[in-house]
mmCIF file of the N, C-alpha and C atoms, coordinates in Angstrom:
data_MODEL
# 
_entry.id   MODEL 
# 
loop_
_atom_site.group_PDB 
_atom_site.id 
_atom_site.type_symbol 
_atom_site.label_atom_id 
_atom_site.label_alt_id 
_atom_site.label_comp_id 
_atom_site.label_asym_id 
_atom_site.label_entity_id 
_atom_site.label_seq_id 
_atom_site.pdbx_PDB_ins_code 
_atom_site.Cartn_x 
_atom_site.Cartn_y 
_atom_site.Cartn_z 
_atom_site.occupancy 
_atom_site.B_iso_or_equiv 
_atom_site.pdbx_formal_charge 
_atom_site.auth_seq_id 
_atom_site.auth_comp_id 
_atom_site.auth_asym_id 
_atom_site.auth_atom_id 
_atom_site.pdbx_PDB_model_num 
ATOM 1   N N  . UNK A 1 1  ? 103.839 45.026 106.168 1.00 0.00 ? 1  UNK A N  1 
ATOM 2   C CA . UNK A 1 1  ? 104.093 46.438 106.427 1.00 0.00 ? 1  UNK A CA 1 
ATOM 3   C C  . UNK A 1 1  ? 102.766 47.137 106.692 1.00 0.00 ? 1  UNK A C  1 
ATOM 4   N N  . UNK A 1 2  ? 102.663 47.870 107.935 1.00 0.00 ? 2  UNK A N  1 
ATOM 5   C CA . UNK A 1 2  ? 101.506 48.557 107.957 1.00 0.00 ? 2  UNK A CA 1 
ATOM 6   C C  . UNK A 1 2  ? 101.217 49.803 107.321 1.00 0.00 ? 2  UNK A C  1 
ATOM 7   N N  . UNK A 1 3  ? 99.670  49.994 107.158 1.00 0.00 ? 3  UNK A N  1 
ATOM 8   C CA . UNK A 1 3  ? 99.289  51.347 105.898 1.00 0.00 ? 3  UNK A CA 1 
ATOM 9   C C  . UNK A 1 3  ? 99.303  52.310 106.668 1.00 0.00 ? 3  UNK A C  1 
ATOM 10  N N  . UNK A 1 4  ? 98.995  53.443 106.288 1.00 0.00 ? 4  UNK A N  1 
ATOM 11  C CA . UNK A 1 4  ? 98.965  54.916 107.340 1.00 0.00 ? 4  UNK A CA 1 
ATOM 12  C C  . UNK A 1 4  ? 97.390  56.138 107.050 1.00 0.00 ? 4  UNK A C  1 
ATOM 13  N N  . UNK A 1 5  ? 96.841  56.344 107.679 1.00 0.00 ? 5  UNK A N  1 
ATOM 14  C CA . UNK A 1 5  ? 95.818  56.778 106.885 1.00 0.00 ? 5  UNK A CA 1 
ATOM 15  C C  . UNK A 1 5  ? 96.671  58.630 107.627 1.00 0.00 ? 5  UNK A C  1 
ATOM 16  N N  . UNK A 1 6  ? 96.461  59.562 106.704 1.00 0.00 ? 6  UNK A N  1 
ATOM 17  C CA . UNK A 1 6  ? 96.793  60.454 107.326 1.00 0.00 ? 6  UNK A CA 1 
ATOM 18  C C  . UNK A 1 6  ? 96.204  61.914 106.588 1.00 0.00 ? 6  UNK A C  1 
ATOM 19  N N  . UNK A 1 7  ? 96.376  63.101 107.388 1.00 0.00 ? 7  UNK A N  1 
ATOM 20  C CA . UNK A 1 7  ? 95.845  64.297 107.179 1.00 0.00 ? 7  UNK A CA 1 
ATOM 21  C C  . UNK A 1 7  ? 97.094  64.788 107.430 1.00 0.00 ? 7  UNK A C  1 
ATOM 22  N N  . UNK A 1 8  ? 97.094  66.115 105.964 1.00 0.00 ? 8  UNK A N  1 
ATOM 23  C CA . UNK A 1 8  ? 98.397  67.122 105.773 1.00 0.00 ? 8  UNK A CA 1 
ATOM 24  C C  . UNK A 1 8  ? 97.454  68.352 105.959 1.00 0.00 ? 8  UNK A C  1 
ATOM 25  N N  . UNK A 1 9  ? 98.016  69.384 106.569 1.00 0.00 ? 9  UNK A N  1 
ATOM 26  C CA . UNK A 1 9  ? 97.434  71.024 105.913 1.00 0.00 ? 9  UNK A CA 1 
ATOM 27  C C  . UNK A 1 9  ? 97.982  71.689 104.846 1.00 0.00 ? 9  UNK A C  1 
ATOM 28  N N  . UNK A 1 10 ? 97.601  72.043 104.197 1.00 0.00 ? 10 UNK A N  1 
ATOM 29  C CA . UNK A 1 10 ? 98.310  72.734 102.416 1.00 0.00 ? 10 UNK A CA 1 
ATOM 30  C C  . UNK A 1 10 ? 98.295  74.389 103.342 1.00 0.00 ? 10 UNK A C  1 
ATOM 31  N N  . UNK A 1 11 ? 99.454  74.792 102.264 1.00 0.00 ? 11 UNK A N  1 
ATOM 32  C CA . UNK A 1 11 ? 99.490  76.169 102.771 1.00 0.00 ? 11 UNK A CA 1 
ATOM 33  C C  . UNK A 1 11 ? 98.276  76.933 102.931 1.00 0.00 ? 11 UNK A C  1 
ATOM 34  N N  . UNK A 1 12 ? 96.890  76.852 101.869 1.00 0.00 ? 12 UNK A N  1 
ATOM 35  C CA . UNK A 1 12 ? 95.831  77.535 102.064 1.00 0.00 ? 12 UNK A CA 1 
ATOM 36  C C  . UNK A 1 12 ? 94.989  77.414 103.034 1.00 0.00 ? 12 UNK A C  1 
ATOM 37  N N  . UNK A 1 13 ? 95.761  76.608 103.929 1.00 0.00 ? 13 UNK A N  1 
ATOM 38  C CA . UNK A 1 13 ? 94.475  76.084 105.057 1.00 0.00 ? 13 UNK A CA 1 
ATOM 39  C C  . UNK A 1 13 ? 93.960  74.578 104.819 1.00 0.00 ? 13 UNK A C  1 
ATOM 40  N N  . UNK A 1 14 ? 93.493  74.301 103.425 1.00 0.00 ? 14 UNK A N  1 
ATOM 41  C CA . UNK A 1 14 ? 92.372  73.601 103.512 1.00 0.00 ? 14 UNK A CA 1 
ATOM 42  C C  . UNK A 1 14 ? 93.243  71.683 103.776 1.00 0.00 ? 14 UNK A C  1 
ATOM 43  N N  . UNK A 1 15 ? 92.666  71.201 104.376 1.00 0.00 ? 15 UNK A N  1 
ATOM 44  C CA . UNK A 1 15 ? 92.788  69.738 104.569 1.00 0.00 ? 15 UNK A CA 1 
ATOM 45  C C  . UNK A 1 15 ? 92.448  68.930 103.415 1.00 0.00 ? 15 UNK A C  1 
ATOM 46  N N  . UNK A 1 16 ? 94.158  67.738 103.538 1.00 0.00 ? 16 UNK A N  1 
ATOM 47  C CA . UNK A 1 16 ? 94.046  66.328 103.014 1.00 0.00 ? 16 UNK A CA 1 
ATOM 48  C C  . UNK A 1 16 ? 93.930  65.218 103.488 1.00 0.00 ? 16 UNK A C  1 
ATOM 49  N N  . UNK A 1 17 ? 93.016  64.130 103.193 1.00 0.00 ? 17 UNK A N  1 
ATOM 50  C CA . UNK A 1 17 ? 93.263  62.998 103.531 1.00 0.00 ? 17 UNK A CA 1 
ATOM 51  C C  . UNK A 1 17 ? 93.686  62.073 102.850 1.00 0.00 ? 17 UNK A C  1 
ATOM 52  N N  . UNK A 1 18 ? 94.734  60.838 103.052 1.00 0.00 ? 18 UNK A N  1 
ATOM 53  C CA . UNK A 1 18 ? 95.176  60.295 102.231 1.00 0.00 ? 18 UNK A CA 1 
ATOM 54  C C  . UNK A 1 18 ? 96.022  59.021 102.892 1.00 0.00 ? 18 UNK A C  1 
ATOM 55  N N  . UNK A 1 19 ? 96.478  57.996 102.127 1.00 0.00 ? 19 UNK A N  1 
ATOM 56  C CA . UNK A 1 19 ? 96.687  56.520 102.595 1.00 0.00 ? 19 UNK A CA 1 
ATOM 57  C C  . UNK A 1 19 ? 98.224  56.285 102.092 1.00 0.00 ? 19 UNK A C  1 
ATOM 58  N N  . UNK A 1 20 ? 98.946  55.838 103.060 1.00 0.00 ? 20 UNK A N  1 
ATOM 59  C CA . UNK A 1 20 ? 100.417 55.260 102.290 1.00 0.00 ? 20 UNK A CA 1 
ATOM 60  C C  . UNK A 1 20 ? 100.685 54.019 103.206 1.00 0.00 ? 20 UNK A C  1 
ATOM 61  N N  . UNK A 1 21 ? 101.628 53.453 102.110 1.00 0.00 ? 21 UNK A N  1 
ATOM 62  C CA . UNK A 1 21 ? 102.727 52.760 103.200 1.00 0.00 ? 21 UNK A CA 1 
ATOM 63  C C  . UNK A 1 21 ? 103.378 53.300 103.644 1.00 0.00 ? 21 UNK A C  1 
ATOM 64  N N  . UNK A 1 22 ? 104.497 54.241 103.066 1.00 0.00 ? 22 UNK A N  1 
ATOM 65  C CA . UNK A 1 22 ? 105.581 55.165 103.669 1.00 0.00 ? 22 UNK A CA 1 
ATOM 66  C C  . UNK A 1 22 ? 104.842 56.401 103.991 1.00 0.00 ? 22 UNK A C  1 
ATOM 67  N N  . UNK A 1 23 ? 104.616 56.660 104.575 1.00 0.00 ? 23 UNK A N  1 
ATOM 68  C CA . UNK A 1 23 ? 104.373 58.255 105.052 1.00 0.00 ? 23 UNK A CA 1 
ATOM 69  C C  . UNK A 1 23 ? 105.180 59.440 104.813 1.00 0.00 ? 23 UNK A C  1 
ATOM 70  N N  . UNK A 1 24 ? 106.473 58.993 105.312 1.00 0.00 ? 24 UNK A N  1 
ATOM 71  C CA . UNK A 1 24 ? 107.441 60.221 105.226 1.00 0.00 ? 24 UNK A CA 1 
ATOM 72  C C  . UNK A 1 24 ? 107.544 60.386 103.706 1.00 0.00 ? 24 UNK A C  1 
ATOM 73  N N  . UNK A 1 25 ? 108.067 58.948 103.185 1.00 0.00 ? 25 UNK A N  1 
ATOM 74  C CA . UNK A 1 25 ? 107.919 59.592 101.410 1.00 0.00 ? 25 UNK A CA 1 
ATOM 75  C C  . UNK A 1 25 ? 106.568 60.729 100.945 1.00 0.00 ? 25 UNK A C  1 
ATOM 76  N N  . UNK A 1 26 ? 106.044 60.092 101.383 1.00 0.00 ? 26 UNK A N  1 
ATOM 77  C CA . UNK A 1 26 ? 104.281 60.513 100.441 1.00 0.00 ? 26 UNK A CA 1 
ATOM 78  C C  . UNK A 1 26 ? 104.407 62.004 100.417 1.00 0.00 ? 26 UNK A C  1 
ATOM 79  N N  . UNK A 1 27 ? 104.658 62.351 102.066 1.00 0.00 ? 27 UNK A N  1 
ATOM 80  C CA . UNK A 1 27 ? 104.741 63.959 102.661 1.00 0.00 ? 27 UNK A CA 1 
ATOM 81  C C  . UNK A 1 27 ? 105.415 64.717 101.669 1.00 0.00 ? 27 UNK A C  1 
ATOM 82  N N  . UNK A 1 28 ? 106.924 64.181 101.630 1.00 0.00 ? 28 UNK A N  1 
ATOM 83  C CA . UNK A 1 28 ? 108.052 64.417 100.790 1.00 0.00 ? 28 UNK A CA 1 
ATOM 84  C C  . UNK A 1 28 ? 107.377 64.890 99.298  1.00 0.00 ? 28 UNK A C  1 
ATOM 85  N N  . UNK A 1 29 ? 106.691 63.950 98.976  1.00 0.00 ? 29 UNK A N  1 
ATOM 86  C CA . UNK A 1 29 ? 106.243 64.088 96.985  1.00 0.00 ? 29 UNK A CA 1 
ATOM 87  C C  . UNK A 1 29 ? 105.032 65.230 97.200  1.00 0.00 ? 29 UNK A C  1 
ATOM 88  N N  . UNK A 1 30 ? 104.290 65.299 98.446  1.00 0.00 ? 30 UNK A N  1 
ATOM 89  C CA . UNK A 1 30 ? 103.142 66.030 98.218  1.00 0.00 ? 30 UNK A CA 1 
ATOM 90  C C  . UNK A 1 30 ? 104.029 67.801 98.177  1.00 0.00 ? 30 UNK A C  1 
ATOM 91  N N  . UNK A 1 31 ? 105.377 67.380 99.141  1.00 0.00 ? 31 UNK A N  1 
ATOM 92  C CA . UNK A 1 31 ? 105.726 68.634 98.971  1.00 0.00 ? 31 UNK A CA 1 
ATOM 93  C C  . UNK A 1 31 ? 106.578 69.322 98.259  1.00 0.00 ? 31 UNK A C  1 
ATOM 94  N N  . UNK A 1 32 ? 106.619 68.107 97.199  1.00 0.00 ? 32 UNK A N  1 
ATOM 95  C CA . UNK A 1 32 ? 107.577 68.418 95.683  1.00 0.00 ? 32 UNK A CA 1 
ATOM 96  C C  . UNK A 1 32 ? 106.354 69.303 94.847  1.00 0.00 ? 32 UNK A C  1 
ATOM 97  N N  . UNK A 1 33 ? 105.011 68.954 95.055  1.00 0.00 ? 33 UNK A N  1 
ATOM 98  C CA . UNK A 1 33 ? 104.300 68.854 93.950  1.00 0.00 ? 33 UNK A CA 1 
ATOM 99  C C  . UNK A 1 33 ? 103.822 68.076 93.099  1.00 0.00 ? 33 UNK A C  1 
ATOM 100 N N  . UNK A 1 34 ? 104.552 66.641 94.050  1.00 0.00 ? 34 UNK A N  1 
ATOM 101 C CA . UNK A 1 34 ? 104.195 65.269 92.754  1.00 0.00 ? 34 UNK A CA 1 
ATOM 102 C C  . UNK A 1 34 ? 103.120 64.535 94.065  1.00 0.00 ? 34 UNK A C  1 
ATOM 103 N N  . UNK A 1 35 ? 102.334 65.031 94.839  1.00 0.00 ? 35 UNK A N  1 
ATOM 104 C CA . UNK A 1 35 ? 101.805 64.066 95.647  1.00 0.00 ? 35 UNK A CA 1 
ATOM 105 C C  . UNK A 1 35 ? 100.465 63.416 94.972  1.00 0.00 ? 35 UNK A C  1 
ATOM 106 N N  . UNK A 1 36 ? 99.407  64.913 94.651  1.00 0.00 ? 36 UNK A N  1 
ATOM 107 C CA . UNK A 1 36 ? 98.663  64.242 94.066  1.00 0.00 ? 36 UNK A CA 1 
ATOM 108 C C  . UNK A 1 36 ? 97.981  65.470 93.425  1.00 0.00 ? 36 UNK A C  1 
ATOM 109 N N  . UNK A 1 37 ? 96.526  65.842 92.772  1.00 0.00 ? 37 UNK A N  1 
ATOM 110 C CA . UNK A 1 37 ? 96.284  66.775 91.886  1.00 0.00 ? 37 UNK A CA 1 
ATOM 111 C C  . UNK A 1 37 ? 95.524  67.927 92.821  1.00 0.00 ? 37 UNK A C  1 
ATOM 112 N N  . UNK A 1 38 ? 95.051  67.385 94.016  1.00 0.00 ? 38 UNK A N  1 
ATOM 113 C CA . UNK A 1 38 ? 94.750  68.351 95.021  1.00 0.00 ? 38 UNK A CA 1 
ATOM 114 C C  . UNK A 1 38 ? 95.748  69.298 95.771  1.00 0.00 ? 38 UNK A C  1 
ATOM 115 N N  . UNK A 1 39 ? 96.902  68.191 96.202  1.00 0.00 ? 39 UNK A N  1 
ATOM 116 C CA . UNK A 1 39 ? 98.534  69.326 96.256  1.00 0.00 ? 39 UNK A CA 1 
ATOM 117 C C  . UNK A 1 39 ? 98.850  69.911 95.438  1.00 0.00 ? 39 UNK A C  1 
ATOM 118 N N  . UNK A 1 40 ? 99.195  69.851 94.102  1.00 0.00 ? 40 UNK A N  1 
ATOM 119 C CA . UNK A 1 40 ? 100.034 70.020 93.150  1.00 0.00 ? 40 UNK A CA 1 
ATOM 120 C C  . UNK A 1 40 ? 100.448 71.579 93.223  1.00 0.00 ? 40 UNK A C  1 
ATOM 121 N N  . UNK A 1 41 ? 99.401  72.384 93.886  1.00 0.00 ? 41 UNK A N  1 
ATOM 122 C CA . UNK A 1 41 ? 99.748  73.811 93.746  1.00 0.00 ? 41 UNK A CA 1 
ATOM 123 C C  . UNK A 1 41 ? 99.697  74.355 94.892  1.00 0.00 ? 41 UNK A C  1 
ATOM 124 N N  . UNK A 1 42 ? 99.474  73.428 95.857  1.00 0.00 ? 42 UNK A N  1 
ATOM 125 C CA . UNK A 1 42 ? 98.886  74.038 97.527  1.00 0.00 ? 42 UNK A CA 1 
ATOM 126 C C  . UNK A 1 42 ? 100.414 73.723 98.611  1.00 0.00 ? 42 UNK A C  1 
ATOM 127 N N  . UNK A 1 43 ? 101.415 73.212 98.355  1.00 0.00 ? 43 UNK A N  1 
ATOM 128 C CA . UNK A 1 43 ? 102.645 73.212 98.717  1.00 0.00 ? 43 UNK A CA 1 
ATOM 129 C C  . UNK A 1 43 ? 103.542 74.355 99.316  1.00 0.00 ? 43 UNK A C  1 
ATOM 130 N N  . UNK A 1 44 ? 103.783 73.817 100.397 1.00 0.00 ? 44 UNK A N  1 
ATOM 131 C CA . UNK A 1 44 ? 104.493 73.213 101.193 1.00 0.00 ? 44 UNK A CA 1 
ATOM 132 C C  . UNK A 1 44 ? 102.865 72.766 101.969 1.00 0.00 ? 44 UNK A C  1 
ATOM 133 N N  . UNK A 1 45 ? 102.838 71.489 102.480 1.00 0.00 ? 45 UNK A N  1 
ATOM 134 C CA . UNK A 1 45 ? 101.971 71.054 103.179 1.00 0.00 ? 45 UNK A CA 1 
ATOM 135 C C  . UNK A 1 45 ? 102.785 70.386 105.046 1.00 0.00 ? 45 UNK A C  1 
ATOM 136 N N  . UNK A 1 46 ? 101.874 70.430 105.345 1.00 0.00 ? 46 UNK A N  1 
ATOM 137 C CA . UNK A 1 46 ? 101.994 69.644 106.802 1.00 0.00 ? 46 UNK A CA 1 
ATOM 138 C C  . UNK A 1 46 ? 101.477 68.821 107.361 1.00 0.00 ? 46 UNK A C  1 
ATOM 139 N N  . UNK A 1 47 ? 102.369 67.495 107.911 1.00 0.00 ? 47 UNK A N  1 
ATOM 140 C CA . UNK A 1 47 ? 101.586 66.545 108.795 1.00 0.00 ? 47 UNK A CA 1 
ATOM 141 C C  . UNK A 1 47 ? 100.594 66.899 109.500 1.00 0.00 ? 47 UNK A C  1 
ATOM 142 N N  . UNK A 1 48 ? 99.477  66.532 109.620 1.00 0.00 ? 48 UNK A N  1 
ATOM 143 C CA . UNK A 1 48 ? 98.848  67.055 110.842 1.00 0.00 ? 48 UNK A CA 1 
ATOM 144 C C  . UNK A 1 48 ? 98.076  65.871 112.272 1.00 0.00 ? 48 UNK A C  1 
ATOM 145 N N  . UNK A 1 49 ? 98.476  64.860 111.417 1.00 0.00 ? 49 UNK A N  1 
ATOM 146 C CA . UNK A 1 49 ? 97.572  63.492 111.987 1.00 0.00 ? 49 UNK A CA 1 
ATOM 147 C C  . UNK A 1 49 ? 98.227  62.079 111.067 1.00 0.00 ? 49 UNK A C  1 
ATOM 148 N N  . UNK A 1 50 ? 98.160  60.898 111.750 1.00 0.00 ? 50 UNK A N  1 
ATOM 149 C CA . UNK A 1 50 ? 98.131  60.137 111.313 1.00 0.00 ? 50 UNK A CA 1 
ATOM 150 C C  . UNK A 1 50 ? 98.061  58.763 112.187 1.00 0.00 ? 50 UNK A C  1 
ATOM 151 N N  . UNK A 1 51 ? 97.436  57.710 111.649 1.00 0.00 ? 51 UNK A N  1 
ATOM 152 C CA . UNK A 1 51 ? 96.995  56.402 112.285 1.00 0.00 ? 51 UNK A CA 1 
ATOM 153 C C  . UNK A 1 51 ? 97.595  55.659 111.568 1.00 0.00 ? 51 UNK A C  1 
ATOM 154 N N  . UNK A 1 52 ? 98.062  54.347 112.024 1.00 0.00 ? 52 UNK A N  1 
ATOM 155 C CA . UNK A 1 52 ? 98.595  53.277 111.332 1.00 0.00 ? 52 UNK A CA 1 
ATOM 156 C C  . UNK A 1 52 ? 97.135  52.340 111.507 1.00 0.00 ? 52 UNK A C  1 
ATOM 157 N N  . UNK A 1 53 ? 97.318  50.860 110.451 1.00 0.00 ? 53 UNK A N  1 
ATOM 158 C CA . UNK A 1 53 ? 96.265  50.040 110.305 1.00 0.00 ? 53 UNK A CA 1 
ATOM 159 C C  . UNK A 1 53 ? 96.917  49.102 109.616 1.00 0.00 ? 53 UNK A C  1 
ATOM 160 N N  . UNK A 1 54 ? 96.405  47.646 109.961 1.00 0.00 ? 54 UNK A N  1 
ATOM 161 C CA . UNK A 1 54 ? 97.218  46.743 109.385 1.00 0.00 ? 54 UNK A CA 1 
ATOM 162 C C  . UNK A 1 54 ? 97.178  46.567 107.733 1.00 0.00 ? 54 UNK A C  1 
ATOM 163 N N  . UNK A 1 55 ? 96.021  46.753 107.054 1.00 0.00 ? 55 UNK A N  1 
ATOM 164 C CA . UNK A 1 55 ? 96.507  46.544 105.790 1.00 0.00 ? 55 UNK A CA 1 
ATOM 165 C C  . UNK A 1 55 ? 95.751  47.623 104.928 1.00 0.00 ? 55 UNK A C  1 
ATOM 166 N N  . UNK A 1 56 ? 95.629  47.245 103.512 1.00 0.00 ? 56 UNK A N  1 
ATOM 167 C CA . UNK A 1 56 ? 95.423  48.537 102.682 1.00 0.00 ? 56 UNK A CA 1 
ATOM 168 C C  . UNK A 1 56 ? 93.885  48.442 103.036 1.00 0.00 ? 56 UNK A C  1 
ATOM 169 N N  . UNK A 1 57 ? 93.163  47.480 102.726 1.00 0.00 ? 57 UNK A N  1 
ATOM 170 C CA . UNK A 1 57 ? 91.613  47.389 102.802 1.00 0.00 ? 57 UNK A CA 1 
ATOM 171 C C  . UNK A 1 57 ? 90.902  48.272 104.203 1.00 0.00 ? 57 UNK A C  1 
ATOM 172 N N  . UNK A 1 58 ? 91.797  47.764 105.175 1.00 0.00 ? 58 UNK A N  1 
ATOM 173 C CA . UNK A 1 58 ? 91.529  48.741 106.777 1.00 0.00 ? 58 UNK A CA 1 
ATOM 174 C C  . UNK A 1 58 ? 92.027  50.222 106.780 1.00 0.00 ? 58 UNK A C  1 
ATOM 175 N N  . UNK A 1 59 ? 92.615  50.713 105.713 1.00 0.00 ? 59 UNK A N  1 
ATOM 176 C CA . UNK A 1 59 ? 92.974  52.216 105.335 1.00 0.00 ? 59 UNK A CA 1 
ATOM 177 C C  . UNK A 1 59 ? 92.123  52.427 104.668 1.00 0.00 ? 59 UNK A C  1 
ATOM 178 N N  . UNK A 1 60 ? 91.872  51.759 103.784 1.00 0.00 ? 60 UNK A N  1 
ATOM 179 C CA . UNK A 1 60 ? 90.601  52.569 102.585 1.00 0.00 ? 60 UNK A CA 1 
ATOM 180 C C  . UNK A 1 60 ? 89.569  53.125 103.265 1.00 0.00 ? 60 UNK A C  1 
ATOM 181 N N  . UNK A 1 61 ? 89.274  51.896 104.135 1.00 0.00 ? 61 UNK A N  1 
ATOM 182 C CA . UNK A 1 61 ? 87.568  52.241 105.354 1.00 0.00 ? 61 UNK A CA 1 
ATOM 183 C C  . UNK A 1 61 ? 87.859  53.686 105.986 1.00 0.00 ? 61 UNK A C  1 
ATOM 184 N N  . UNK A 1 62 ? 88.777  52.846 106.819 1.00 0.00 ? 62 UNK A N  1 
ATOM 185 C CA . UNK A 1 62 ? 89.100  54.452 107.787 1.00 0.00 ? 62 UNK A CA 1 
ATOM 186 C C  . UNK A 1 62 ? 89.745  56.088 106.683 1.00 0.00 ? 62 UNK A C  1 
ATOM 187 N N  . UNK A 1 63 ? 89.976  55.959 105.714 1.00 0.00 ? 63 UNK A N  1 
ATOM 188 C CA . UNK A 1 63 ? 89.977  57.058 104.857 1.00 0.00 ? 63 UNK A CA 1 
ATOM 189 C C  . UNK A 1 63 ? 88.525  57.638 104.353 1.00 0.00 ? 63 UNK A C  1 
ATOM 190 N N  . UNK A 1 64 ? 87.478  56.762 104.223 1.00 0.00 ? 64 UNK A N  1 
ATOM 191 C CA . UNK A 1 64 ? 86.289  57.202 103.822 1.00 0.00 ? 64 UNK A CA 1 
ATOM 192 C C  . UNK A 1 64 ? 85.727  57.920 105.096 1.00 0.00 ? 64 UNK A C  1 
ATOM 193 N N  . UNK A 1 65 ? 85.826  57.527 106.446 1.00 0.00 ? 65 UNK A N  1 
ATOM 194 C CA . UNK A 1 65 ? 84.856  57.635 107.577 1.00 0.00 ? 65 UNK A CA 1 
ATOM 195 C C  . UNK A 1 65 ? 85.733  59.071 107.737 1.00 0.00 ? 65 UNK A C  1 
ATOM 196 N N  . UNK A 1 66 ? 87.482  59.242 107.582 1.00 0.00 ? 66 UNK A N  1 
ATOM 197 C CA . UNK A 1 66 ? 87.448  60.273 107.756 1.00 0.00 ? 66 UNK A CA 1 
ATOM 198 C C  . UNK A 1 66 ? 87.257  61.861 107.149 1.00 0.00 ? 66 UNK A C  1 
ATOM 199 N N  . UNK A 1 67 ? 86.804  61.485 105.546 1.00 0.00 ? 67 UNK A N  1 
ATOM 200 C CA . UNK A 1 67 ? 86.897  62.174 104.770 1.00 0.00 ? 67 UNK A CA 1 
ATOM 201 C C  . UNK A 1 67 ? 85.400  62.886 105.004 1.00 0.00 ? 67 UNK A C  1 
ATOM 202 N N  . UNK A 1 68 ? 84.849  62.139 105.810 1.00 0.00 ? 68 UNK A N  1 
ATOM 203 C CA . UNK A 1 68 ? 82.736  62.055 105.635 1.00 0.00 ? 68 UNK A CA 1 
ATOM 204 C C  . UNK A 1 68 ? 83.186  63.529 106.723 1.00 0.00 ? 68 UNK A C  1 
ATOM 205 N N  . UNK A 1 69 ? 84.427  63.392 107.383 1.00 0.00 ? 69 UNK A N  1 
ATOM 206 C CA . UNK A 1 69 ? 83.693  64.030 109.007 1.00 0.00 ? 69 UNK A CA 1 
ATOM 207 C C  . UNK A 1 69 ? 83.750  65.781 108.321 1.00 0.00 ? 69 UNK A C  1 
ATOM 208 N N  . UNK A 1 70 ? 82.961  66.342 109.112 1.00 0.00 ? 70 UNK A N  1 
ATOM 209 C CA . UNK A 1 70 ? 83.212  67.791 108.642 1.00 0.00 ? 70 UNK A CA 1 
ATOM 210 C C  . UNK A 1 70 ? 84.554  68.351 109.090 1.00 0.00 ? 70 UNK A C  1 
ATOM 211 N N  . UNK A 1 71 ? 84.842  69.301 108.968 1.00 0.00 ? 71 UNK A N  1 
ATOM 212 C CA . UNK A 1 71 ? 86.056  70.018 109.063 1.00 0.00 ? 71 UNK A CA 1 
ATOM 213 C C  . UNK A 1 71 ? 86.565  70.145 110.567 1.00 0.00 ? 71 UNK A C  1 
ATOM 214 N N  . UNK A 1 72 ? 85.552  70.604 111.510 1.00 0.00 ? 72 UNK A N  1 
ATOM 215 C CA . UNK A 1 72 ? 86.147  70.691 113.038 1.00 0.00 ? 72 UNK A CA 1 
ATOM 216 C C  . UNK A 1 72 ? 86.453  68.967 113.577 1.00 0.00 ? 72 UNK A C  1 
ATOM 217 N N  . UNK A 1 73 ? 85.706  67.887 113.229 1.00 0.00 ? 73 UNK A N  1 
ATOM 218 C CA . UNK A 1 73 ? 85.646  66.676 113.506 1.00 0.00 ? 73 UNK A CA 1 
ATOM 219 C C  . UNK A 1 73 ? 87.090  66.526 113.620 1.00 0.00 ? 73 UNK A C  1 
ATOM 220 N N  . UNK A 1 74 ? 88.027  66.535 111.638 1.00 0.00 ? 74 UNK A N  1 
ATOM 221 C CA . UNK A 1 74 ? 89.063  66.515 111.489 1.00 0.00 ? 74 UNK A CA 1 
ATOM 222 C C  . UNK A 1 74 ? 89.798  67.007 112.543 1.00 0.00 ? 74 UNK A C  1 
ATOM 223 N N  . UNK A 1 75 ? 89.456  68.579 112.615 1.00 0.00 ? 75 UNK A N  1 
ATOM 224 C CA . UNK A 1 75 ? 90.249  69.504 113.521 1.00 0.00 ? 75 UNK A CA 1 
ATOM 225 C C  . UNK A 1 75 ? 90.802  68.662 114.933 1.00 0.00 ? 75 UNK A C  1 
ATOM 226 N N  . UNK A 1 76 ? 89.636  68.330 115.693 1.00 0.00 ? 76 UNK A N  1 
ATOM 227 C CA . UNK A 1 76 ? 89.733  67.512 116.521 1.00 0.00 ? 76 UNK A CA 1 
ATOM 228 C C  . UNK A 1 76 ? 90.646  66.684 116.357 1.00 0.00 ? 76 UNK A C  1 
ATOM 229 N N  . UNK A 1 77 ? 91.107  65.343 115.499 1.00 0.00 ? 77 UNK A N  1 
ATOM 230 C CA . UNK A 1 77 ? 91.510  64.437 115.857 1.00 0.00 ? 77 UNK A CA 1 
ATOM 231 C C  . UNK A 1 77 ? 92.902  64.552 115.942 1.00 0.00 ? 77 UNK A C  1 
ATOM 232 N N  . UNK A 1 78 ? 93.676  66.198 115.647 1.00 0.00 ? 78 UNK A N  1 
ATOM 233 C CA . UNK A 1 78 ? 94.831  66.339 116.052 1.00 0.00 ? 78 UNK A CA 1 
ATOM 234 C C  . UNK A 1 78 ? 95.065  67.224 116.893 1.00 0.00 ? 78 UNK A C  1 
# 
C-alpha cells in the first residue's frame, strides 16, 4: 500500500504537514480533533496537497524536505 505525504490548511491559516496510509481517514480525524496536537483546536482543516510514495521510509524523507521549505515554497506546490 502506498504512503501519502500531505499538507492540510487549519482554519487559522497556518499549514500542516503530515504522512498516512489512508489519507481520507487521517483528514477525517484531523477534522474530528483527534488528528494530532497541532490540529486539535485549529479544525475544520483542508486538503491542500498531496503526493503518494512507495513506502513509509520514502514519506518520512519527503516530509522533512517539505517541512524545511518556507511557507510560499509550500504555497507553491499547490
Amino acid at each position: 500500500m502506498a504512503w501519502h505525504i500531505y499538507i492540510i490548511k487549519c482554519k487559522d491559516g497556518l499549514l500542516y504537514t503530515g504522512i498516512s496510509k489512508d489519507l481520507e481517514r487521517r483528514v477525517k480525524e484531523h477534522n474530528r480533533g483527534q488528528g494530532c496536537k497541532f490540529t486539535k483546536y485549529r479544525w475544520p482543516v483542508e486538503l491542500m496537497y498531496s503526493e503518494k510514495v512507495k513506502n513509509r521510509s520514502q514519506a518520512l524523507i519527503r516530509e522533512v524536505e517539505i517541512k524545511r521549505l518556507p511557507r510560499q515554497k509550500k504555497l507553491k506546490l499547490f
